[in-house]
FISE-616249 format. One record per atom (N, C-alpha, C, O): residue number from 1; residue in three letters; x, y, z; atom name. Coordinates in pm, 1 decimal. Atoms other than C-alpha are relative to their C-alpha. Example, Ala and Ser with C-alpha at 12.3 -4.5 7.8 and 13.67 -1.06 7.14 Angstrom:
+-----+-----+----------+----------+----------+----+
|   i |  aa |       xx |       yy |       zz | at |
+-----+-----+----------+----------+----------+----+
|   1 | ALA |     89.0 |   -119.0 |      0.0 |  N |
|   1 | ALA |   1230.0 |   -450.0 |    780.0 | CA |
|   1 | ALA |     90.0 |    120.0 |      0.0 |  C |
|   1 | ALA |    193.6 |    118.1 |     66.5 |  O |
|   2 | SER |    -82.0 |   -119.0 |     -6.0 |  N |
|   2 | SER |   1367.0 |   -106.0 |    714.0 | CA |
|   2 | SER |    -77.0 |    109.0 |     73.0 |  C |
|   2 | SER |    -26.1 |    219.8 |     89.9 |  O |
+-----+-----+----------+----------+----------+----+
END
This chain:
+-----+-----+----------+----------+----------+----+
|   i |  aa |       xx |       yy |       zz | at |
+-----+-----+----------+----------+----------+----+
|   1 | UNK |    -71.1 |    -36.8 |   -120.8 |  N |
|   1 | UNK |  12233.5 |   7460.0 |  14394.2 | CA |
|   1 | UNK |     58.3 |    140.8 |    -12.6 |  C |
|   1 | UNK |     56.4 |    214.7 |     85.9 |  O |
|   2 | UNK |    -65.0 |   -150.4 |     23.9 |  N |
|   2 | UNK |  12407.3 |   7791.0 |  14244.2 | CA |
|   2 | UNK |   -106.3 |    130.8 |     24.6 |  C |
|   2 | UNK |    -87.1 |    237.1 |     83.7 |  O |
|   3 | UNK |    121.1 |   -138.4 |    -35.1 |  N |
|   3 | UNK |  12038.2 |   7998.3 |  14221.1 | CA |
|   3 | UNK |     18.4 |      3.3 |    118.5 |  C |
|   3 | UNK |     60.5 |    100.8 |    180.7 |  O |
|   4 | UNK |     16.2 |    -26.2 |   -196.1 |  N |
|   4 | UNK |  11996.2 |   7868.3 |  14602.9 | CA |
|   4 | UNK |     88.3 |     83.2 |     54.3 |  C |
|   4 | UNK |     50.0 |    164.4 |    138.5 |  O |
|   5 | UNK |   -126.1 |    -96.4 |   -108.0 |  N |
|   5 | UNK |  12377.8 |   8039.9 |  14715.9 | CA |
|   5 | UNK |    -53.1 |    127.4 |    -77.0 |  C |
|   5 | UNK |    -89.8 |    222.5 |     -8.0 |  O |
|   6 | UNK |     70.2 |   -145.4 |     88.9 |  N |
|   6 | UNK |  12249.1 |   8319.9 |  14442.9 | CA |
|   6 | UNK |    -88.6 |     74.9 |    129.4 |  C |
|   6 | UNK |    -43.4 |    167.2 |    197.1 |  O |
|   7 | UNK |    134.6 |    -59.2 |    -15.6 |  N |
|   7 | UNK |  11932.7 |   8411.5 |  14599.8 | CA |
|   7 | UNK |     58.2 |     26.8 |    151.7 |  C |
|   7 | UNK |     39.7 |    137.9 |    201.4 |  O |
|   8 | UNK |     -3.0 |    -10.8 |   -132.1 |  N |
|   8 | UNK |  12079.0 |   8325.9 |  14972.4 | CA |
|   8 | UNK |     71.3 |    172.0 |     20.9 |  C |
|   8 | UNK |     29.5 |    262.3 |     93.3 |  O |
|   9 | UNK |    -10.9 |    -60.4 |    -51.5 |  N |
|   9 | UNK |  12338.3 |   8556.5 |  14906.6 | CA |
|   9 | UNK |    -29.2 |    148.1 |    -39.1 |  C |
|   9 | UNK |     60.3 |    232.6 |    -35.6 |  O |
|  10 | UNK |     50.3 |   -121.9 |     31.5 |  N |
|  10 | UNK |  12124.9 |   8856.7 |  14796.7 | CA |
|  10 | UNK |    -61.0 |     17.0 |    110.0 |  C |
|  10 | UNK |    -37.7 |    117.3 |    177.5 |  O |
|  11 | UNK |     60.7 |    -21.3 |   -176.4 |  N |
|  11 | UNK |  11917.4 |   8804.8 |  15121.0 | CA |
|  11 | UNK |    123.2 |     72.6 |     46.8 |  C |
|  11 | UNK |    126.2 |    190.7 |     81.2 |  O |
|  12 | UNK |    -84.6 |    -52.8 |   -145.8 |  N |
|  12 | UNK |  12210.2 |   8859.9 |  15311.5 | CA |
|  12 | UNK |     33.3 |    169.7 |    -47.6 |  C |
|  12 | UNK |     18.5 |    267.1 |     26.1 |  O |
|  13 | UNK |    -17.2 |   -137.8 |     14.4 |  N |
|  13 | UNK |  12316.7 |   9169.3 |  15082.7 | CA |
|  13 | UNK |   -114.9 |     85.5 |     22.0 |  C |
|  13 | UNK |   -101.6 |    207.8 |     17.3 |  O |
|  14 | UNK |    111.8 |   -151.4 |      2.1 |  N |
|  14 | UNK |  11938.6 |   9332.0 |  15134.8 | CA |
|  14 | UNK |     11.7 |      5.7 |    155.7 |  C |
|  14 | UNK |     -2.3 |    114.5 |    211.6 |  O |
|  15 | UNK |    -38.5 |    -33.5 |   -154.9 |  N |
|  15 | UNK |  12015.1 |   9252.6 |  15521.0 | CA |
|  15 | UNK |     75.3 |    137.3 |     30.7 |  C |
|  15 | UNK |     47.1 |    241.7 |     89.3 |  O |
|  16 | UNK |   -115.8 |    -89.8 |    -46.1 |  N |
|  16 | UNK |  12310.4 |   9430.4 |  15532.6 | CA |
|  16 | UNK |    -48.6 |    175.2 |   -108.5 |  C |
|  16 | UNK |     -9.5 |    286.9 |    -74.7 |  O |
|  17 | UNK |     25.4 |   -103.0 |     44.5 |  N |
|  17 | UNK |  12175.9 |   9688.9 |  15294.6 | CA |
|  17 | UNK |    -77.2 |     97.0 |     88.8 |  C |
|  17 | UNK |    -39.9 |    212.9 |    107.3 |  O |
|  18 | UNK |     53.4 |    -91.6 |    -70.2 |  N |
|  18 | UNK |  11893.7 |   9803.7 |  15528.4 | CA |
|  18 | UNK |     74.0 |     46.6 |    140.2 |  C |
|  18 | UNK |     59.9 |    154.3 |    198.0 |  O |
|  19 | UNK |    -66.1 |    -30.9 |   -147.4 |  N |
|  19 | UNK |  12110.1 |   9778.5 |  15851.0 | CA |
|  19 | UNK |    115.9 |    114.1 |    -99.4 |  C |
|  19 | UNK |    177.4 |    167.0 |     -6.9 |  O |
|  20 | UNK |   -103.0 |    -98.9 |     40.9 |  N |
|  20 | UNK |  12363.8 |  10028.3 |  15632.0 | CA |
|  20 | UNK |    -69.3 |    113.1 |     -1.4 |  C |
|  20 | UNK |    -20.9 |    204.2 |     65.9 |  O |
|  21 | UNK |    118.6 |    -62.8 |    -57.8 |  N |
|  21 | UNK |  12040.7 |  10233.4 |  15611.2 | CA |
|  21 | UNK |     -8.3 |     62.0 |     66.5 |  C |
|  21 | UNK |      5.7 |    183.5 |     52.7 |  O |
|  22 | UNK |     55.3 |    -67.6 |   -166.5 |  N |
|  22 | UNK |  11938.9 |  10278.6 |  15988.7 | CA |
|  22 | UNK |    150.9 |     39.5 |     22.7 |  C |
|  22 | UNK |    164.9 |    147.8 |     79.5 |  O |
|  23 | UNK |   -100.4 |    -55.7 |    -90.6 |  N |
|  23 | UNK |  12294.6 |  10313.2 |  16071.8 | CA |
|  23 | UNK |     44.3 |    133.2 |    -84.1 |  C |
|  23 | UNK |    114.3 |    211.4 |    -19.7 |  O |
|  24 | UNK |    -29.3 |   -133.0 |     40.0 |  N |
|  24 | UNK |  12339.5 |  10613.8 |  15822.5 | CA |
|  24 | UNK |   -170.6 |    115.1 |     77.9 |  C |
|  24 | UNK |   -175.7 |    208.4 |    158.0 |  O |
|  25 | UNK |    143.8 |    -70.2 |    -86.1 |  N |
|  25 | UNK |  11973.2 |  10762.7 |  15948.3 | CA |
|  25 | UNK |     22.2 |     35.7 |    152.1 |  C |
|  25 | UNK |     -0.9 |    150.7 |    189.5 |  O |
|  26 | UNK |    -74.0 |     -0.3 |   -123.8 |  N |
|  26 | UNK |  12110.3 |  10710.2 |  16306.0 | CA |
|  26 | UNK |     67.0 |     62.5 |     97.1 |  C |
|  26 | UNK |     67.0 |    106.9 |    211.9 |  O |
|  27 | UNK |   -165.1 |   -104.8 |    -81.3 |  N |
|  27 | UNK |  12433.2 |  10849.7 |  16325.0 | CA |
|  27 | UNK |    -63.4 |    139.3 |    -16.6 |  C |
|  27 | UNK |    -87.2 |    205.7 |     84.3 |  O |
|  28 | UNK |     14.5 |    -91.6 |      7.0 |  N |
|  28 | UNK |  12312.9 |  11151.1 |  16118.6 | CA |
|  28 | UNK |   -133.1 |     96.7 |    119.9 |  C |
|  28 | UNK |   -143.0 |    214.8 |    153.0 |  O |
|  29 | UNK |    117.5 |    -98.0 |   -113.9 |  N |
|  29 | UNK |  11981.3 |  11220.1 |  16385.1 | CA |
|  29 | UNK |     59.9 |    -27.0 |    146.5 |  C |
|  29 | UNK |      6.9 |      8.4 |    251.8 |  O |
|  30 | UNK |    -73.9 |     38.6 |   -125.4 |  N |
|  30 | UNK |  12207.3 |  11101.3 |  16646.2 | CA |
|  30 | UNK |    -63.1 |    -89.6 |    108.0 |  C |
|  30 | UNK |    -40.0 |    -69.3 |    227.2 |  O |
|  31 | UNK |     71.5 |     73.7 |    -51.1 |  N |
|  31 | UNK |  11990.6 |  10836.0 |  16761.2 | CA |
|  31 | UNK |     75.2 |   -119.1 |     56.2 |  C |
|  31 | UNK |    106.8 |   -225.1 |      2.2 |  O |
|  32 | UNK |   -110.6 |     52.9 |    -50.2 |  N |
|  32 | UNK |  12199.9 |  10716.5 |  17008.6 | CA |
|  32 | UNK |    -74.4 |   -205.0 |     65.7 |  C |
|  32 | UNK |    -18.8 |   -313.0 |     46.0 |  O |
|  33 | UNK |    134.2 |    130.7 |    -24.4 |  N |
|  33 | UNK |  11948.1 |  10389.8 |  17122.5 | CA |
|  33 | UNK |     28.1 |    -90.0 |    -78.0 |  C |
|  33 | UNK |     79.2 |   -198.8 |    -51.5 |  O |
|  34 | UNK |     51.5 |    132.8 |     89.0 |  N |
|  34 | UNK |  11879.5 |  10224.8 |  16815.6 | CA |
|  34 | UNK |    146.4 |      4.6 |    -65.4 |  C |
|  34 | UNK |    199.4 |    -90.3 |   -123.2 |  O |
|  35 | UNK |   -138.1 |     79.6 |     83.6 |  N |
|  35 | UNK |  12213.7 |  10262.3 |  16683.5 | CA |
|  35 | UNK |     53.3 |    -78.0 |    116.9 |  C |
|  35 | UNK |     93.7 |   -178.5 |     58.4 |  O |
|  36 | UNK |    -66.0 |     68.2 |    -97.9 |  N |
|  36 | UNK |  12355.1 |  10100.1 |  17005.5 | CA |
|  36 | UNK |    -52.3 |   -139.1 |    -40.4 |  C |
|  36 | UNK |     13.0 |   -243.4 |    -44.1 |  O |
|  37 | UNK |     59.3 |    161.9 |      0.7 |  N |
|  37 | UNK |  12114.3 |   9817.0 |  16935.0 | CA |
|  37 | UNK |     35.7 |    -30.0 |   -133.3 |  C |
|  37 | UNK |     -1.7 |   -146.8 |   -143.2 |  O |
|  38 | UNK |    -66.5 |     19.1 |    168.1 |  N |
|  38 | UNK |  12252.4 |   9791.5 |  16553.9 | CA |
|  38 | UNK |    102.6 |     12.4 |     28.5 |  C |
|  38 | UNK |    133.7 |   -105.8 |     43.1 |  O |
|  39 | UNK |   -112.2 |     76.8 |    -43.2 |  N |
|  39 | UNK |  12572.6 |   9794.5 |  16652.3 | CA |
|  39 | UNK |     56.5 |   -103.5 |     72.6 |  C |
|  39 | UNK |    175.2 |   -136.0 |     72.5 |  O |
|  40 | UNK |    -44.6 |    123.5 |   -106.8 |  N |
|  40 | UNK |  12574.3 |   9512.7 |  16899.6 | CA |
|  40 | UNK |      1.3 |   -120.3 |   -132.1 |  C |
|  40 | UNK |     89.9 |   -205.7 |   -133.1 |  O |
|  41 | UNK |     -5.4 |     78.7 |     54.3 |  N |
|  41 | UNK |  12485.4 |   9317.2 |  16616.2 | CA |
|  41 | UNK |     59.6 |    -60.4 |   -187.5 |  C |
|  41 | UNK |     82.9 |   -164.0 |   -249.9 |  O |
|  42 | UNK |    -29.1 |    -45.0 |    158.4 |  N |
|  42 | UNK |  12573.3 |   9484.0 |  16248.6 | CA |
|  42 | UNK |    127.4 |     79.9 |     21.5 |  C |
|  42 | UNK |    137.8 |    151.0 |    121.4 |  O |
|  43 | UNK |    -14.2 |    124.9 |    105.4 |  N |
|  43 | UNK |  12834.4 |   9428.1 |  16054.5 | CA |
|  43 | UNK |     21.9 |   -111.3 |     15.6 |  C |
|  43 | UNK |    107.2 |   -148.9 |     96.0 |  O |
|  44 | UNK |     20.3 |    130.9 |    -22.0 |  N |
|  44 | UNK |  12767.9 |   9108.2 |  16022.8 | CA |
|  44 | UNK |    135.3 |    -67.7 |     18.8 |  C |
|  44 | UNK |    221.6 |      1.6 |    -35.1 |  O |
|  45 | UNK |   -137.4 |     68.9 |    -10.7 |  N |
|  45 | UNK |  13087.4 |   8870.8 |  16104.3 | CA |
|  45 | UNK |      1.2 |   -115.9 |    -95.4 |  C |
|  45 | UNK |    106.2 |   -176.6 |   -116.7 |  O |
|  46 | UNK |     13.7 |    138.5 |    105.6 |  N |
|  46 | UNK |  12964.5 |   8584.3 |  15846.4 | CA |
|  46 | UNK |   -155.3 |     15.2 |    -32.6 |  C |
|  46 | UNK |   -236.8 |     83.2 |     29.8 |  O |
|  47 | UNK |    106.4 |    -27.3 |      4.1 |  N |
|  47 | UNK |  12676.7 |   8532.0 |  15675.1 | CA |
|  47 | UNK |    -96.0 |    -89.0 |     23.7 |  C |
|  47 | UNK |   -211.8 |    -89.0 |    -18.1 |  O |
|  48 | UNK |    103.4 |     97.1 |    -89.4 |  N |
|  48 | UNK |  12561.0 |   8229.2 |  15895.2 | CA |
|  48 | UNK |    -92.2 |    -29.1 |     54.1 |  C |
|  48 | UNK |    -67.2 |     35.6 |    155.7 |  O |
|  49 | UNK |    141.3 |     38.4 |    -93.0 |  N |
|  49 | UNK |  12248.3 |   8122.8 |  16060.2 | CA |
|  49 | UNK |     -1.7 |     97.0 |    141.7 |  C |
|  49 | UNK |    -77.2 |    183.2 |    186.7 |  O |
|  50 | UNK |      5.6 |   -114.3 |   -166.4 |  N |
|  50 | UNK |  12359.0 |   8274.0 |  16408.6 | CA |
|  50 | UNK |     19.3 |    154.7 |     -6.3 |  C |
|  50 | UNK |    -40.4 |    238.3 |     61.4 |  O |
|  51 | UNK |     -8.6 |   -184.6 |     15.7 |  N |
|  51 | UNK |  12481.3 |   8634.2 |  16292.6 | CA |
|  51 | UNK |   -134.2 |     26.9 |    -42.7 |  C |
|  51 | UNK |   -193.5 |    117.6 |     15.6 |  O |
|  52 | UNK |    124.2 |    -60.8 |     46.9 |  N |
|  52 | UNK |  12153.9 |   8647.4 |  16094.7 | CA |
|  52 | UNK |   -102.2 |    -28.9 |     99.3 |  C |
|  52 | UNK |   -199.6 |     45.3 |    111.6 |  O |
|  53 | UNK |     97.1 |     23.8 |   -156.5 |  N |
|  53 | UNK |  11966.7 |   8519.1 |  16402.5 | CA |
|  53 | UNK |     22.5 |    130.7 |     57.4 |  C |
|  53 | UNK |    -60.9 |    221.2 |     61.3 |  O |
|  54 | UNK |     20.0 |   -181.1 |   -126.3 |  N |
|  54 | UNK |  12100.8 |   8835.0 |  16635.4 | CA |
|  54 | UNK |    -11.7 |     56.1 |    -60.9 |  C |
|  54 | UNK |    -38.0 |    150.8 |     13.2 |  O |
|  55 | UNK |     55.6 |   -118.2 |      4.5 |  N |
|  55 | UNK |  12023.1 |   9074.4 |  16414.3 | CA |
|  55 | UNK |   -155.5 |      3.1 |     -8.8 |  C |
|  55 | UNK |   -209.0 |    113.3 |      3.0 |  O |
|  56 | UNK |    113.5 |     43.1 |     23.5 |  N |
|  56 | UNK |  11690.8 |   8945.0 |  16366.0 | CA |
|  56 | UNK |    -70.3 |     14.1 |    109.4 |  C |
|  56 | UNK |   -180.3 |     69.4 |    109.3 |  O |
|  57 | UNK |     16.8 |      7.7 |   -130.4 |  N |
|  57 | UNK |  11680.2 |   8885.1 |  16748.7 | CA |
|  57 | UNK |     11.7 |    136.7 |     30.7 |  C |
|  57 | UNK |    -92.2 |    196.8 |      3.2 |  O |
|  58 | UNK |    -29.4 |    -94.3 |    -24.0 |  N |
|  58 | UNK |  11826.0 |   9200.0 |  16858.9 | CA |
|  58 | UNK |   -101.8 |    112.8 |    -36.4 |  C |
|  58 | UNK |   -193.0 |    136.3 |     42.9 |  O |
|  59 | UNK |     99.1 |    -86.5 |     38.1 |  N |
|  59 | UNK |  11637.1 |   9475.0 |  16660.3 | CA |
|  59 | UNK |   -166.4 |    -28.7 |    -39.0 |  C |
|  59 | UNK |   -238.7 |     53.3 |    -95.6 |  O |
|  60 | UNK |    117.8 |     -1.2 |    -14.0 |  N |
|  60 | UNK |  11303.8 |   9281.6 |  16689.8 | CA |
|  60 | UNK |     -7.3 |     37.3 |    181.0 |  C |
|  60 | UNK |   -115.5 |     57.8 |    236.0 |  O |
|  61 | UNK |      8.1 |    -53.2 |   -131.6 |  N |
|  61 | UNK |  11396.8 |   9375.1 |  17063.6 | CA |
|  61 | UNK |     19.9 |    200.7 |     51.5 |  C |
|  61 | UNK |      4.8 |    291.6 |    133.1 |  O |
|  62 | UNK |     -2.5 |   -217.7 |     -9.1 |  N |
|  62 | UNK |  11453.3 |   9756.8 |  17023.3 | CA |
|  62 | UNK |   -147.6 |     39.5 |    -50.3 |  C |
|  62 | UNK |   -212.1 |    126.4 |      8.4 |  O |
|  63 | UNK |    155.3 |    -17.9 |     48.0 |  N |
|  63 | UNK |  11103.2 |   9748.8 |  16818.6 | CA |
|  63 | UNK |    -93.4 |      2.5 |    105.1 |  C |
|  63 | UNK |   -183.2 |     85.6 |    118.2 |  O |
|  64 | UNK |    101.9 |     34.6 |   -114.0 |  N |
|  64 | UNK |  10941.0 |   9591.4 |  17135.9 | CA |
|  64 | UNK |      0.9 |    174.5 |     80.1 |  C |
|  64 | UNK |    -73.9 |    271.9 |     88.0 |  O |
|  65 | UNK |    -15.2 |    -78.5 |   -103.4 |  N |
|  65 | UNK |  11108.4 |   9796.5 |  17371.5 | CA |
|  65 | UNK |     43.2 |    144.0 |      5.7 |  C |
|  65 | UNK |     48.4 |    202.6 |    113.8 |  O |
|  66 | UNK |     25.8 |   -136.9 |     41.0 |  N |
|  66 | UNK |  11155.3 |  10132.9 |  17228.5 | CA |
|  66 | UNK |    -41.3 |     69.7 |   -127.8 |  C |
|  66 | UNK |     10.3 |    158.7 |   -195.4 |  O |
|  67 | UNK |     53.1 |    -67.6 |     65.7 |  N |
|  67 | UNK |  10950.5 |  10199.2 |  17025.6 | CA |
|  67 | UNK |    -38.5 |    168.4 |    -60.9 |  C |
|  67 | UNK |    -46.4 |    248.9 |   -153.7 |  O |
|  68 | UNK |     14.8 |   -193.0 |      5.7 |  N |
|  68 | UNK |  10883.8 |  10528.9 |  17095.0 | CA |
|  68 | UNK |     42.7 |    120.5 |    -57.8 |  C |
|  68 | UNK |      8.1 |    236.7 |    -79.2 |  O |
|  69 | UNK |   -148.6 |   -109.2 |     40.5 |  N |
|  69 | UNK |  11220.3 |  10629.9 |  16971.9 | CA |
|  69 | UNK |      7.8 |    -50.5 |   -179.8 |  C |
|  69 | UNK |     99.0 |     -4.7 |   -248.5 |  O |
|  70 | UNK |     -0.2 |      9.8 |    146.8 |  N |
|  70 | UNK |  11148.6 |  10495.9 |  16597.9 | CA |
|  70 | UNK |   -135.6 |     85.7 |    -53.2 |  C |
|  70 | UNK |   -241.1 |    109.9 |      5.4 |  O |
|  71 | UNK |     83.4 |   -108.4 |     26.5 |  N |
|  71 | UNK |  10979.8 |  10728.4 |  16372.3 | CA |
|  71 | UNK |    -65.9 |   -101.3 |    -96.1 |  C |
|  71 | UNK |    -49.1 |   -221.1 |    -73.2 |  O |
|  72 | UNK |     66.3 |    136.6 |     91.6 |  N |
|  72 | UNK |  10771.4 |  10531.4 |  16075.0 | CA |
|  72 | UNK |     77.9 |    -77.9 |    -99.4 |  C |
|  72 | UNK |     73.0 |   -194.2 |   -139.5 |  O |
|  73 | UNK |    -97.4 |     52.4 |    134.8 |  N |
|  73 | UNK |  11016.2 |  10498.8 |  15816.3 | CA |
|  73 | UNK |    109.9 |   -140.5 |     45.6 |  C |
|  73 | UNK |    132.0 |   -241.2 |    -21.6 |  O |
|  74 | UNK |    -74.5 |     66.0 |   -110.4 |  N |
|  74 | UNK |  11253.1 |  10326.9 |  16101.0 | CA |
|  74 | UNK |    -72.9 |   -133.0 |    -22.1 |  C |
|  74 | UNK |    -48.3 |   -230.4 |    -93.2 |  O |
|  75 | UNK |     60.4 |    121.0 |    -42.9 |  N |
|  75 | UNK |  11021.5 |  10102.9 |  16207.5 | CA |
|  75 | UNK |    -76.5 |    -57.4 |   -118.5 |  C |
|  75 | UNK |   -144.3 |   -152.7 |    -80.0 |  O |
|  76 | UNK |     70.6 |     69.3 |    108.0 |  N |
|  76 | UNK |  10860.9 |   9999.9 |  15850.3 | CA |
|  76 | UNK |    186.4 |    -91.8 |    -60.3 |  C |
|  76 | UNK |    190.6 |   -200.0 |   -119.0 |  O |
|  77 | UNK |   -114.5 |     55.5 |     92.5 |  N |
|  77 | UNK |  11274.5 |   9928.9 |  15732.3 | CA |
|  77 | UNK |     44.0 |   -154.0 |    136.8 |  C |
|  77 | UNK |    110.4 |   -254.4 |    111.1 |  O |
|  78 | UNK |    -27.2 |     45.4 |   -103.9 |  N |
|  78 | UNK |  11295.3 |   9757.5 |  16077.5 | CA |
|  78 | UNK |   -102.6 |   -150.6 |    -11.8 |  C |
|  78 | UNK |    -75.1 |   -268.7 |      9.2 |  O |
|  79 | UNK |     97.9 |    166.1 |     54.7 |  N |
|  79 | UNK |  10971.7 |   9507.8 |  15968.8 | CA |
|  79 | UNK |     87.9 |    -67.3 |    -90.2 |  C |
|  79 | UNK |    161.4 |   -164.2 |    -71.1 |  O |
|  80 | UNK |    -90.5 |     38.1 |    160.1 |  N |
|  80 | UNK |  11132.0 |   9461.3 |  15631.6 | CA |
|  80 | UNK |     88.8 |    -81.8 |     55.7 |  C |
|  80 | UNK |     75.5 |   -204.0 |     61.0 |  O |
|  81 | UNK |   -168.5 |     74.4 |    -58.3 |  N |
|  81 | UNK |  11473.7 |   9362.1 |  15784.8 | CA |
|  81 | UNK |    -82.2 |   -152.3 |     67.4 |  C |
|  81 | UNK |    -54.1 |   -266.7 |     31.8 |  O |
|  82 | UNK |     25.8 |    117.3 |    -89.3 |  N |
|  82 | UNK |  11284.1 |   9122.1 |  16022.0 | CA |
|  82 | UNK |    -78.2 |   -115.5 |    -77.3 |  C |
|  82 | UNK |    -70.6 |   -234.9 |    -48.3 |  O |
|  83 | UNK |     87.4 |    103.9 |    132.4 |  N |
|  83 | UNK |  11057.3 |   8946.5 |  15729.7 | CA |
|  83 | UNK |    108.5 |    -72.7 |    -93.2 |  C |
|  83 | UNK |    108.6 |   -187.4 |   -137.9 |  O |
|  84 | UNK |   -149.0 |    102.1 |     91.5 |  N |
|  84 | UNK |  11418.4 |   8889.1 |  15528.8 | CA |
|  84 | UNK |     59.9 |    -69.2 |    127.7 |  C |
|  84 | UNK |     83.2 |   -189.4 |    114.8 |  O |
|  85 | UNK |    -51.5 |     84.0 |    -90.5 |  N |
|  85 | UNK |  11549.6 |   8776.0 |  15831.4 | CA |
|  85 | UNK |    -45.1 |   -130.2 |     37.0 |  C |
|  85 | UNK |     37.7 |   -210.8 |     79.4 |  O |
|  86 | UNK |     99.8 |    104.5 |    -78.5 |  N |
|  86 | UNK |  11263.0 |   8504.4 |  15934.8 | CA |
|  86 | UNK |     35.4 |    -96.1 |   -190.4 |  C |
|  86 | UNK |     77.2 |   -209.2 |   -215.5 |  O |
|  87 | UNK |     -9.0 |     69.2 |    127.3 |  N |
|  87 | UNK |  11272.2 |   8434.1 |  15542.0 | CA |
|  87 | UNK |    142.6 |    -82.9 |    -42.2 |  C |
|  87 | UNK |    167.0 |   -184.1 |   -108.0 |  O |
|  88 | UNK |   -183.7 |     81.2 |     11.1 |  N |
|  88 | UNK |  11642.4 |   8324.7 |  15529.6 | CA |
|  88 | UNK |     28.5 |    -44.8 |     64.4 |  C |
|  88 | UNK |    114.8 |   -129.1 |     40.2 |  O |
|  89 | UNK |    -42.9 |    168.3 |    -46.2 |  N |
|  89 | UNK |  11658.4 |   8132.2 |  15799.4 | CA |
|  89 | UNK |   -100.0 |   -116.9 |     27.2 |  C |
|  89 | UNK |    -65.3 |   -211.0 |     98.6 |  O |
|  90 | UNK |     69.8 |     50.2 |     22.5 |  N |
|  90 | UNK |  11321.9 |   7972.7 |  15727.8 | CA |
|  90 | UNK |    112.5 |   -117.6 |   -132.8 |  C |
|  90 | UNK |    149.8 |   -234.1 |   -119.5 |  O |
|  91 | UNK |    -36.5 |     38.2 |    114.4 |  N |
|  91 | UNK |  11488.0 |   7894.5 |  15390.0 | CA |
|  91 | UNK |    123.1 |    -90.8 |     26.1 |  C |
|  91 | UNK |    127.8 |   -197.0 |    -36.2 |  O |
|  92 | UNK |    -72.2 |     80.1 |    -28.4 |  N |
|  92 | UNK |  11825.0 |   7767.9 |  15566.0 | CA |
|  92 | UNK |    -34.5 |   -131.0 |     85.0 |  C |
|  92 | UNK |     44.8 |   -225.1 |     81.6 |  O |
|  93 | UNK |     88.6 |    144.3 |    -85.9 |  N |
|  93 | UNK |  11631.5 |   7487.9 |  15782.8 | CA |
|  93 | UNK |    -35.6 |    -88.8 |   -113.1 |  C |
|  93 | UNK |    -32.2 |   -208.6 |    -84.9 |  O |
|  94 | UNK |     30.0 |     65.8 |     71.6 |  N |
|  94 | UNK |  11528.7 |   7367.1 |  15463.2 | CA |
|  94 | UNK |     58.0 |    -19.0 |   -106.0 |  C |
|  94 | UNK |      8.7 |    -90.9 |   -192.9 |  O |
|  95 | UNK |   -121.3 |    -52.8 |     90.6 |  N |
|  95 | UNK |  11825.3 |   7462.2 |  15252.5 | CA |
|  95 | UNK |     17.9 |   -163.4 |    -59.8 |  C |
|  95 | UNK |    -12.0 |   -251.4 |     20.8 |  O |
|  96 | UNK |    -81.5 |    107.1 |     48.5 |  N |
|  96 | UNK |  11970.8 |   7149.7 |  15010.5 | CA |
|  96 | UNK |    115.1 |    -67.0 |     71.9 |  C |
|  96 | UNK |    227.4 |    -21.4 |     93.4 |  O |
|  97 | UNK |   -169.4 |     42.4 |    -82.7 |  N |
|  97 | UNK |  12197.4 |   6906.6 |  15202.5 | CA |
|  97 | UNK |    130.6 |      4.0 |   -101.4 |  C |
|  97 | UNK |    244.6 |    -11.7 |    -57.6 |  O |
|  98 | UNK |   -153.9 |    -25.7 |     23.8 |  N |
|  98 | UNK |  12457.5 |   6955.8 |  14956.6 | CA |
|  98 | UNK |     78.3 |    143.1 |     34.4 |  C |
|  98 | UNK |    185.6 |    179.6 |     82.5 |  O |
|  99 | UNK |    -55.2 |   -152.3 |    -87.4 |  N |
|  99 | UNK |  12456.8 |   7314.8 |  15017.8 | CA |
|  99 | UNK |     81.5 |    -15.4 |    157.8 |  C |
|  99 | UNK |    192.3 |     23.6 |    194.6 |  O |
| 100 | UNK |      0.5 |     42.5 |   -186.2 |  N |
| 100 | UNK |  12441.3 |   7191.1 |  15424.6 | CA |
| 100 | UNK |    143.9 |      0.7 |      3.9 |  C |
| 100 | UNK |    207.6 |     73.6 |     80.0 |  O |
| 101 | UNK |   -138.7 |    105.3 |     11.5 |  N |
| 101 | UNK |  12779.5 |   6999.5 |  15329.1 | CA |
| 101 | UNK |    124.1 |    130.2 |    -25.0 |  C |
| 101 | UNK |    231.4 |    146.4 |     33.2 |  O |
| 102 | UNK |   -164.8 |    -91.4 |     57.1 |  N |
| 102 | UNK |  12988.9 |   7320.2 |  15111.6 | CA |
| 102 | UNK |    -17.0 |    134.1 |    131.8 |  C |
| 102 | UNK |     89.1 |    186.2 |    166.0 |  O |
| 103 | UNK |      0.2 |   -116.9 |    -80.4 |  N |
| 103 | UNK |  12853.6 |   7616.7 |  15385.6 | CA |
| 103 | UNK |    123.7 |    -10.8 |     95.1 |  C |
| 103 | UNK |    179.2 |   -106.8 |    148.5 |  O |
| 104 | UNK |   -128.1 |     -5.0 |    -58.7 |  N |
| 104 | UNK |  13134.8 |   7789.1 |  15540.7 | CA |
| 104 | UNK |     -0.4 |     23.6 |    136.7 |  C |
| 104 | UNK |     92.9 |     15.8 |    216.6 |  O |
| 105 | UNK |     20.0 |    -84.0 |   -158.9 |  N |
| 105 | UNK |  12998.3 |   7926.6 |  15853.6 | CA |
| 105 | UNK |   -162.3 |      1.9 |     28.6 |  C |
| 105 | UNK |   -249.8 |     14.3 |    -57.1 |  O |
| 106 | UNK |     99.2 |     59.5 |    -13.1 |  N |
| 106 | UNK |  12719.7 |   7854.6 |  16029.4 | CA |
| 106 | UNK |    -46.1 |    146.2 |    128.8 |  C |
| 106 | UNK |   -154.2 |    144.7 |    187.8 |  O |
+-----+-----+----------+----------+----------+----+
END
C-alpha cells in the first residue's frame, strides 16, 4: 500500500511539475490563452480524482481548440501531462480499497 501512495504521489508531483513548466514558458512569451486555460485549473487544490480530472479536461481542451497558439515543445509537454493524467486516474479506479478507505480528498 505505501509504493501505491509512493508512486501516486510522484504522478501528481510530475503533474504539477509540467503545469509549473507551461506556466513559466507562458508568462515569460506572454501567452496570454494557454496560460488562462492553466490557470483555471493549476495549482492544484488537492491531489484528488476531480482536480486531476480538470486539468486533464481543461488543457486537452486548449489542445483541441487552439492549437495554433502552441508551438511543439508546448504541445508535446501538453501530451505528456495528458498520458500522466489518463494514467492516474486509470490507476485510481483500480486503486486498493484500503487505500479507497485512508484517501483524503477525492
Amino acid at each position: 500500500m505505501i509504493q501505491y501512495l509512493l508512486q501516486r504521489e510522484n504522478e501528481v508531483e510530475h503533474i504539477n511539475s509540467i503545469c509549473f513548466r507551461l506556466f513559466d514558458i507562458w508568462c515569460e512569451r506572454r501567452c496570454v490563452t494557454p496560460l488562462g486555460y492553466l490557470m483555471h485549473c493549476w495549482p492544484l487544490v488537492d491531489s484528488g480524482p476531480k482536480a486531476i480530472r480538470r486539468v486533464g479536461e481543461t488543457l486537452r481542451e486548449l489542445r483541441k481548440s487552439h492549437h495554433a497558439e502552441l508551438d511543439s515543445d508546448a504541445a508535446a509537454m501538453l501530451r505528456e501531462l495528458s498520458d500522466c493524467v489518463d494514467q492516474l486516474l486509470l490507476r485510481v479506479v483500480h486503486e486498493p480499497a484500503a487505500v479507497r478507505g485512508i484517501r483524503l480528498s477525492s
